[in-house]
KEDREN-424574 format. One line per 5 residues: number of its first residue (from 1); their letters; for each residue z, x negated, y negated of N, C-alpha, C. Coordinates in pm, whole numbers, plus 50000, padded with zeros to 5 digits. Example, Ala and Ser with C-alpha at 12.3 -4.5 7.8 and 13.67 -1.06 7.14 Angstrom:
BEGIN
1) AS) 50780 48681 50569 50780 48770 50450 50780 48680 50330; 50708 48715 50225 50714 48633 50106 50787 48710 49997
end
This chain:
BEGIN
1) XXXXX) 54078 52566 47794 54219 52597 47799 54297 52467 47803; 54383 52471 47711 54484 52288 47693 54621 52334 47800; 54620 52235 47865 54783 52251 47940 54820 52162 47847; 54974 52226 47867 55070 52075 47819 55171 52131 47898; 55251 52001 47931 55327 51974 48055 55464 51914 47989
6) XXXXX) 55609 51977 48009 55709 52012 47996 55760 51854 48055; 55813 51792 47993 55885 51661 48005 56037 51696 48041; 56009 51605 48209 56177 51639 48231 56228 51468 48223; 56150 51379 48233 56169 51191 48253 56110 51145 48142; 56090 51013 48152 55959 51009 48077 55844 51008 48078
11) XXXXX) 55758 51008 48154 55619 51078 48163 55589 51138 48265; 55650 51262 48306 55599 51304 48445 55460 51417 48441; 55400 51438 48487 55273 51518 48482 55333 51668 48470; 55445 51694 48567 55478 51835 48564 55624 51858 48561; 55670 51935 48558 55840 51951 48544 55858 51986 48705
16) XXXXX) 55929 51993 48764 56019 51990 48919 56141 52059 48901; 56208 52201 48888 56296 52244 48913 56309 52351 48996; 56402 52294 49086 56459 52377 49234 56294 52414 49309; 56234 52311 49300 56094 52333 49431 55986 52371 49352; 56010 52416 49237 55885 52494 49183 55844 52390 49040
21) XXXXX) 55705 52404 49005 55678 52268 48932 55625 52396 48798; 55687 52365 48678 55665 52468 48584 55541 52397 48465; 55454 52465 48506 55309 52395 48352 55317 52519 48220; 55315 52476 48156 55276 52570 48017 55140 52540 47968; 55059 52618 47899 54944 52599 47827 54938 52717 47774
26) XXXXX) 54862 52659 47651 54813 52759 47528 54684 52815 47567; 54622 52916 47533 54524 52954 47560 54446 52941 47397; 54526 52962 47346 54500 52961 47171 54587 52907 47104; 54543 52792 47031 54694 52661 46997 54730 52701 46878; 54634 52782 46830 54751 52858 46673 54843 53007 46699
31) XXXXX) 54811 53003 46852 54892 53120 46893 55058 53067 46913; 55151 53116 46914 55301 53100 46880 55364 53154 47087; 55262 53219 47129 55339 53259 47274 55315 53117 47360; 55342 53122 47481 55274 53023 47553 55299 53102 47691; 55242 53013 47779 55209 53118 47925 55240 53005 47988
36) XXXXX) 55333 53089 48122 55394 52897 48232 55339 52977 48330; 55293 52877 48411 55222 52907 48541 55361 52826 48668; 55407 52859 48719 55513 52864 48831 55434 52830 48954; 55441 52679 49013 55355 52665 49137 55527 52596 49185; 55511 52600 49355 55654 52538 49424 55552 52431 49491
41) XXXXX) 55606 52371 49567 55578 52219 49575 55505 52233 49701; 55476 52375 49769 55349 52360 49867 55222 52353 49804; 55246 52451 49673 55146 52450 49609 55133 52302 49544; 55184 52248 49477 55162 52120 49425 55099 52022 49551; 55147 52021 49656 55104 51899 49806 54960 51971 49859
46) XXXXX) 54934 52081 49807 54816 52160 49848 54699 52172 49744; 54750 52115 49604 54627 52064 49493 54614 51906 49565; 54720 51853 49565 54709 51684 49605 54647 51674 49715; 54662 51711 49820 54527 51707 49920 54435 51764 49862; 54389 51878 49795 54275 51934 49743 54227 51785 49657
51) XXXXX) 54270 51733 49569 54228 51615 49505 54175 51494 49565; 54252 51475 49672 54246 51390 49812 54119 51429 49847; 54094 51502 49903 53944 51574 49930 53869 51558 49834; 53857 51585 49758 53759 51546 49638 53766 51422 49629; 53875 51370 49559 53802 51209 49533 53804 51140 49665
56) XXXXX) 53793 51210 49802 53747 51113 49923 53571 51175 49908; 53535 51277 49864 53418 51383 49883 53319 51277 49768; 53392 51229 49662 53319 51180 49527 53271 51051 49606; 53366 50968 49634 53403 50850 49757 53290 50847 49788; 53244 50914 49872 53148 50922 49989 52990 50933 49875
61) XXXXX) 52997 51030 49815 52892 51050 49756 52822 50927 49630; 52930 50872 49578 52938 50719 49562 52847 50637 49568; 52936 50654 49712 52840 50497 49852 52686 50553 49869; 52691 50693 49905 52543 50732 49967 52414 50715 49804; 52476 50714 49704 52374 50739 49557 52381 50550 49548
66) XXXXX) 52516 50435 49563 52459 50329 49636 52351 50300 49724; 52361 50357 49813 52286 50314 49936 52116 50401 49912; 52124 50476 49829 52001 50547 49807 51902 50446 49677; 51994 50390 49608 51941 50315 49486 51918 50219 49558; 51966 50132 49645 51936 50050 49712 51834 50085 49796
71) XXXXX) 51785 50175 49878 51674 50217 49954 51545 50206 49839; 51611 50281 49767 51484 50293 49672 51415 50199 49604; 51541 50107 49575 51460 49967 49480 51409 49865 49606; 51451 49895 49742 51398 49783 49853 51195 49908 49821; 51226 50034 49824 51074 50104 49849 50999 50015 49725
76) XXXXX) 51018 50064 49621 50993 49995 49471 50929 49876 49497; 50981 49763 49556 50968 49640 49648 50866 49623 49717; 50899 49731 49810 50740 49737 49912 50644 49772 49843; 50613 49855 49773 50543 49935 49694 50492 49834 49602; 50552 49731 49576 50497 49647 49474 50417 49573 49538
81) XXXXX) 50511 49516 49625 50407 49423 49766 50257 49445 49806; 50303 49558 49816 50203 49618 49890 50030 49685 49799; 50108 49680 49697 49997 49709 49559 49927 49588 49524; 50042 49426 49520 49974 49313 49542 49868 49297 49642; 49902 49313 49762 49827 49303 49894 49699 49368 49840
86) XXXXX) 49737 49501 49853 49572 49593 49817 49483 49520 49728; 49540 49464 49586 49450 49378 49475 49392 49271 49532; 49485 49216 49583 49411 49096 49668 49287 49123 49756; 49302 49207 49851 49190 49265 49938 49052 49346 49859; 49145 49395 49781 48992 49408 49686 48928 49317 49619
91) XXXXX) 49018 49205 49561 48886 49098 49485 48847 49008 49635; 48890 49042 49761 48846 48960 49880 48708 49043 49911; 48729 49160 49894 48603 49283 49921 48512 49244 49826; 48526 49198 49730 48425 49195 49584 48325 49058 49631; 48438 49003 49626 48351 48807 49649 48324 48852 49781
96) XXXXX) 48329 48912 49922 48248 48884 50041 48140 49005 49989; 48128 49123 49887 48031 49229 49871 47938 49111 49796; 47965 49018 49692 47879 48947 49654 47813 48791 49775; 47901 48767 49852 47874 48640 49938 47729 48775 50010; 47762 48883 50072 47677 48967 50126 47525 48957 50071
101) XXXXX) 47536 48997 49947 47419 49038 49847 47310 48877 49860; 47409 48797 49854 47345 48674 49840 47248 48640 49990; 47361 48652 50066 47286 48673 50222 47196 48725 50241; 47176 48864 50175 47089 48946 50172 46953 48939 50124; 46967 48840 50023 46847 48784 49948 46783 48675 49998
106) XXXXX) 46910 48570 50059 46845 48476 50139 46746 48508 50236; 46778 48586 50323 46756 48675 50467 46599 48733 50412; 46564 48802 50292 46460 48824 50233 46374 48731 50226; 46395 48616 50132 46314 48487 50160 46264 48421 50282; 46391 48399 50391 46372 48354 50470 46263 48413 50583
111) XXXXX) 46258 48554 50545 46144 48647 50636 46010 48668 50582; 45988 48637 50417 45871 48602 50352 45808 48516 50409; 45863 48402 50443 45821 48228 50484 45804 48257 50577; 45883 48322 50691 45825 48315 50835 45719 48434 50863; 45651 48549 50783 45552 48635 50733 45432 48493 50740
116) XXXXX) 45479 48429 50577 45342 48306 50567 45333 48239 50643; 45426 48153 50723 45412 48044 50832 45312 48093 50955; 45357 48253 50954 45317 48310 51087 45149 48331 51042; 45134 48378 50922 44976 48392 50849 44885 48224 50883; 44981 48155 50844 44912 48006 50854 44883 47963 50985
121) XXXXX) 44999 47985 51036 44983 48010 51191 44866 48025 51247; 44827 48178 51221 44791 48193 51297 44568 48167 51214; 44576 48120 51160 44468 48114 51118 44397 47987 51091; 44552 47899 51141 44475 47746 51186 44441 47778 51330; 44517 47842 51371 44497 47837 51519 44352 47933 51567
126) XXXXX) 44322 48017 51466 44233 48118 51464 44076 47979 51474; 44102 47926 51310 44015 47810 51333 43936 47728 51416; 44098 47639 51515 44111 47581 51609 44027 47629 51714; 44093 47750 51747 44014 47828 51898 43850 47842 51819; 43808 47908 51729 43682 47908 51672 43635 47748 51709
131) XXXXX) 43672 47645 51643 43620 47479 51653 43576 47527 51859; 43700 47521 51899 43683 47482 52041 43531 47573 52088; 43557 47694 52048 43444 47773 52133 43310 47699 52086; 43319 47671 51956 43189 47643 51912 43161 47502 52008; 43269 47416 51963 43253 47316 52083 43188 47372 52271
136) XXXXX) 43223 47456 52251 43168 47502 52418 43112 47569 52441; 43050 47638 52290 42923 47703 52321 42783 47591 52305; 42818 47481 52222 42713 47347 52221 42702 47327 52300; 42829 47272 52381 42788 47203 52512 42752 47297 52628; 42773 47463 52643 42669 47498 52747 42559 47509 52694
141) XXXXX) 42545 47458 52577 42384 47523 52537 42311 47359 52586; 42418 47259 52575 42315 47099 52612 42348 47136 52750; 42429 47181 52823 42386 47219 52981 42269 47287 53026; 42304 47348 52939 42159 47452 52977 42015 47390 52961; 42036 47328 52848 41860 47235 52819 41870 47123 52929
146) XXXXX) 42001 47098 52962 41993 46966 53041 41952 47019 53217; 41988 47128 53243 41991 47175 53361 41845 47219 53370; 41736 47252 53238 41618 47335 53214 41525 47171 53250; 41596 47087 53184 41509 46993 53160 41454 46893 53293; 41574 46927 53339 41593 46832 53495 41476 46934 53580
151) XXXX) 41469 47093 53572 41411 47128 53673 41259 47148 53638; 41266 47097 53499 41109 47075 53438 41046 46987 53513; 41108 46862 53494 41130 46750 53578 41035 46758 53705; 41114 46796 53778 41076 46808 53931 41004 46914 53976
end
């Protein structure tokens, strides 16, 4: 629906006579009637606060779709951060899963060798004690001839 608005100055939005503000509009612009809508000037101070309200209502809603784009691109932010962080901790997880593996293999070796050391171990020592006994089974056996021999002796 087109208003058009009745010029009483030079550009006033609405006409003003005796309190009442007169609008015309076509409903159909090849139509020849026209239709005036008759508002008085409570009605006119009662759209203008109605407008007032709205563009204080738009106002507000504004600032808050501000303050929401702004929330959102600080999240965006974190979210990025924080996706860095995670990457990082995973190639930190990767190189200590491999420093691990390596440990792991060392730790293998290192229990092979002390397996053989302990084999060598114990089979010089097996030796050793063998040498000694034999050593002390000779010498009670020269005790014994020596102790046989003495009481031959006498």
């Amino acid at each position: 629906m087109e208003k058009t608005v009745t010029e009483q100055q030079s550009a006033p939005l609405f006409q003003m006579s005796r309190r009442t503000v007169i609008l015309e509009s076509d409903e159909d612009p090849s139509a020849e009637e026209t239709h005036s809508i008759r508002l008085n000037a409570a009605d006119v101070l009662n759209l203008a606060k109605r407008d007032q309200t709205h563009v204080a209502y738009l106002v507000a809603k504004a600032k808050e779709l501000v303050e929401c784009k702004a929330a959102r691109s600080l999240k965006l932010e974190q979210l990025e951060k924080l996706e860095a962080d995670c990457n990082e901790m995973r190639s930190q997880r990767s190189a200590v899963e491999k420093q691990l593996i390596a440990a792991e293999a060392k730790l293998l070796e290192v229990e092979e060798k002390n397996r053989q050391l302990a084999r060598h171990t114990d089979k010089a020592l097996t030796k050793k004690v063998n040498r000694c006994l034999c050593g002390y089974v000779v010498w009670q056996i020269e005790t014994l001839k020596w102790l046989k021999l003495q009481d031959l002796e006498r």
